[in-house]
C-alpha positions as CSV (number, residue, x, y, z in Angstrom):
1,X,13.4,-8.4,8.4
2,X,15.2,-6.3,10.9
3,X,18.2,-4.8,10.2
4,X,20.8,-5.5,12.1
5,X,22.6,-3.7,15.2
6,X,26.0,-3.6,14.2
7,X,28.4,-3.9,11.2
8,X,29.8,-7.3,12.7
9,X,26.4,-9.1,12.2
10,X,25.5,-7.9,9.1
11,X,24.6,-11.0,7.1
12,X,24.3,-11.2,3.3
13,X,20.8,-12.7,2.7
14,X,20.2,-15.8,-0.2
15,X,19.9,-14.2,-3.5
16,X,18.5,-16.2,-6.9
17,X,19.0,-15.6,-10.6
18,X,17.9,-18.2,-13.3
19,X,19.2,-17.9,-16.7
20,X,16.4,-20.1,-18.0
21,X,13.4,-19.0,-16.5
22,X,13.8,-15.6,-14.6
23,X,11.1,-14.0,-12.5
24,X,9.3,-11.2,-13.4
25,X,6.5,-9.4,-11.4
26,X,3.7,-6.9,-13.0
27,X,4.2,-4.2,-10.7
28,X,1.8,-1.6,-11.8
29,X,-0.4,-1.0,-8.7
30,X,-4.3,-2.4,-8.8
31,X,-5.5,-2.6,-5.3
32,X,-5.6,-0.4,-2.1
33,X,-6.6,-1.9,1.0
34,X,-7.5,0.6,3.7
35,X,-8.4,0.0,6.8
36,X,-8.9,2.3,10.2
37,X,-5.2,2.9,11.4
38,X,-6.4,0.9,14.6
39,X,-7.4,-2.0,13.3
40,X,-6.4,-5.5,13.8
41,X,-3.3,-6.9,12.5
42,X,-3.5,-9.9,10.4
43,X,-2.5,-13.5,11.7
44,X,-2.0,-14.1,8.3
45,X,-1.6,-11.8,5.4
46,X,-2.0,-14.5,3.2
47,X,-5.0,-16.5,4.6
48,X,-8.4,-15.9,2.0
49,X,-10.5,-16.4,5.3
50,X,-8.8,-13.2,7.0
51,X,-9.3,-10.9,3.9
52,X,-12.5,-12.1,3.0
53,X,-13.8,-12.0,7.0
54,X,-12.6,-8.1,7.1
55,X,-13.8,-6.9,3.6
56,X,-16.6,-4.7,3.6
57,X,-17.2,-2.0,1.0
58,X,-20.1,-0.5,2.9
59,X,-20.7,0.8,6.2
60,X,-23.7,-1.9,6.3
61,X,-21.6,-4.6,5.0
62,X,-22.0,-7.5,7.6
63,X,-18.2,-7.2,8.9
64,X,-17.9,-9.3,12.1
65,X,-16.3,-6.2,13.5
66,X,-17.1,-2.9,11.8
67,X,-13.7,-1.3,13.6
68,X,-11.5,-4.0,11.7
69,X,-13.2,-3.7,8.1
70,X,-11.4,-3.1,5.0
71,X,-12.1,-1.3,2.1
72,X,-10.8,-2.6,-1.1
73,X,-10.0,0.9,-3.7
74,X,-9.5,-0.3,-7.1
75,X,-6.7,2.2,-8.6
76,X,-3.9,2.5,-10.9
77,X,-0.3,3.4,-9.5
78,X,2.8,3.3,-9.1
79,X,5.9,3.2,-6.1
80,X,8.4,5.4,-7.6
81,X,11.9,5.0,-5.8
82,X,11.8,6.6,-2.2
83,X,13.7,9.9,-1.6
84,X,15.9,8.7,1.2
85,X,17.3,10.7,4.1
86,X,20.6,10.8,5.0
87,X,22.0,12.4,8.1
88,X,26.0,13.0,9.0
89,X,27.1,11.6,12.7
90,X,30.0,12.1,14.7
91,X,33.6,10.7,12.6
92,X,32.0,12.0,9.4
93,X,29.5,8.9,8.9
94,X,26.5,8.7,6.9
95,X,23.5,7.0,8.5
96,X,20.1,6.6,6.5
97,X,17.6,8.4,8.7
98,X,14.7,7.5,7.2
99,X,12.6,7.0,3.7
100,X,9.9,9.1,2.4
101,X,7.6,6.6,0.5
102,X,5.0,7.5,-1.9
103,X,2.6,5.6,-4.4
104,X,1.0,7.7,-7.0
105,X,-2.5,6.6,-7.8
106,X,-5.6,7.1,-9.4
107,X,-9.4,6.5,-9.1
108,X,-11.5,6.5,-12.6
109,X,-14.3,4.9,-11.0
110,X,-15.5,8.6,-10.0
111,X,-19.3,7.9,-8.6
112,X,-20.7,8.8,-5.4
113,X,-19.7,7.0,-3.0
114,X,-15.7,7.1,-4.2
115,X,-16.2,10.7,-4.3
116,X,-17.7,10.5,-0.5
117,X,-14.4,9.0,0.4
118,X,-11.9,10.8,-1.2
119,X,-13.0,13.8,0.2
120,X,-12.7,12.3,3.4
121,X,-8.8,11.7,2.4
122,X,-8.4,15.6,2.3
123,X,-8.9,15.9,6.1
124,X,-5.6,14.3,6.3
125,X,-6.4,11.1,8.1
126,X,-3.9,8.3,8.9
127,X,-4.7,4.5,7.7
128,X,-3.2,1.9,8.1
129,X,-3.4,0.2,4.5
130,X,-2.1,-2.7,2.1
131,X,-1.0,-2.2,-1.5
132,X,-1.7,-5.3,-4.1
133,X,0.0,-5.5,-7.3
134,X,-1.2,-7.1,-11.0
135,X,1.4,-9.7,-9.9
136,X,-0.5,-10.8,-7.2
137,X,1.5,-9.6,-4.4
138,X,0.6,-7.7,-1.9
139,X,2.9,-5.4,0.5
140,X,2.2,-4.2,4.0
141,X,2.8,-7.7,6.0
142,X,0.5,-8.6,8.7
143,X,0.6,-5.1,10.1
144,X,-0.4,-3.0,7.3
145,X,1.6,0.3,6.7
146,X,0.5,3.4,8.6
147,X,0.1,6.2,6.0
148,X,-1.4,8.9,4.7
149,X,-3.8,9.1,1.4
150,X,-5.1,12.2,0.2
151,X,-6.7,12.5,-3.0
152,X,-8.2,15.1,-5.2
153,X,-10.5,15.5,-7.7
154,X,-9.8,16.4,-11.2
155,X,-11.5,17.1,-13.9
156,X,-9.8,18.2,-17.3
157,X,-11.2,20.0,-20.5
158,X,-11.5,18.8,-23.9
159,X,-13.9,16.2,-25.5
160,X,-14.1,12.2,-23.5
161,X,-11.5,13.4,-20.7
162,X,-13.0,12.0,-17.7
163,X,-13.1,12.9,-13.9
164,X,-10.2,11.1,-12.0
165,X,-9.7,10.8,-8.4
166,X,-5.8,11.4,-8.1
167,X,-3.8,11.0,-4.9
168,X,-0.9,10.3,-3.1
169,X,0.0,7.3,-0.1
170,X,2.9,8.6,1.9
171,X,5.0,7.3,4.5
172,X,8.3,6.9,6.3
173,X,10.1,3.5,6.8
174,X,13.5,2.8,6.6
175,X,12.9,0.0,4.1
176,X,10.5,-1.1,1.5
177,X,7.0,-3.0,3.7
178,X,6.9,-6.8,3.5
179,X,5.6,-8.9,0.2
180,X,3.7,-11.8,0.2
181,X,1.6,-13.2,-2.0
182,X,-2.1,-12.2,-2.3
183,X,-4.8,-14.7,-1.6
184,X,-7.3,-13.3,-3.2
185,X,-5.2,-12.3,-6.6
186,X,-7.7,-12.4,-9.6
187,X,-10.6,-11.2,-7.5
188,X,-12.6,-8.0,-9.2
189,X,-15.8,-8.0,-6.9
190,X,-14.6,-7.0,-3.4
């Protein structure tokens, strides 16, 4: 979607609502997919042969191209509303300069290797990166968003709290990323 150039051509996109058998979407966030911020766009964000061709969880994972691999980070989060950035122009207008987006999330799968990485997250690297819902929907479109993730370890007293990875994604956009759906919704063993 592009928005568009003038007030004249504004459209007013197709809109649905069924009485009978609304739909709602889980929206609480399961997946990360992260990726070099140089990698390879998708031809096809919703083609299983793409995401399964690019998924490597290791660094000796057999990825047909180790620049273009994928991580798959198992988290809990959420995509609270953006704080938005308004910005007053000549005649007194208000123009939206930009979006500040964030997803909160969290790691509980705190071993080794996920420690490895997120302390590689606090030297402030930019991804580019997917997000995948328990709806089965996954946001970025074929280019992935370019973001920052930084998370940091925590670790809270008191008997059976447990270590958590906690982090933030951030990144500016004028509008929310693309949805489509997920081809690999359901899948647990990346």
């Amino acid at each position: 979607m592009l928005c568009p150039v003038d007030c004249a051509t504004a459209g007013i996109p197709t809109v649905n609502f069924d009485d009978c058998s609304p739909e709602n979407n889980e929206s609480e966030i399961e997946w990360i997919a992260i990726s070099r911020s140089d990698s390879d766009d998708f031809a096809d964000v919703e083609d299983a042969t793409e995401w399964t061709t690019r998924i490597a969880q290791t660094a000796a994972d057999p990825a047909p191209s180790p620049d273009n691999s994928i991580r798959m980070i198992r988290v809990i989060g959420d995509k609270p509303a953006p704080e938005v950035q308004n910005r007053t122009v000549s005649g007194g207008r208000q123009i939206q300069t930009a979006k500040n987006h964030t997803l909160n999330v969290e790691i509980d799968e705190t071993n080794s290797d996920n420690y490895e990485f997120i302390r590689s997250t606090q030297c402030n690297p930019t991804y580019k990166l997917w997000y995948i819902t328990r709806a089965g929907l996954v946001y970025g479109g074929i280019c992935g968003i370019k973001a920052q993730a930084i998370f940091n370890l925590i670790q809270n007293r008191g008997d059976g709290e447990i270590e958590k990875y906690v982090g933030t994604v951030t990144w500016k956009d004028r509008i929310d990323p693309p949805r489509a759906n997920f081809p690999l919704a359901g899948e647990v063993n990346f």
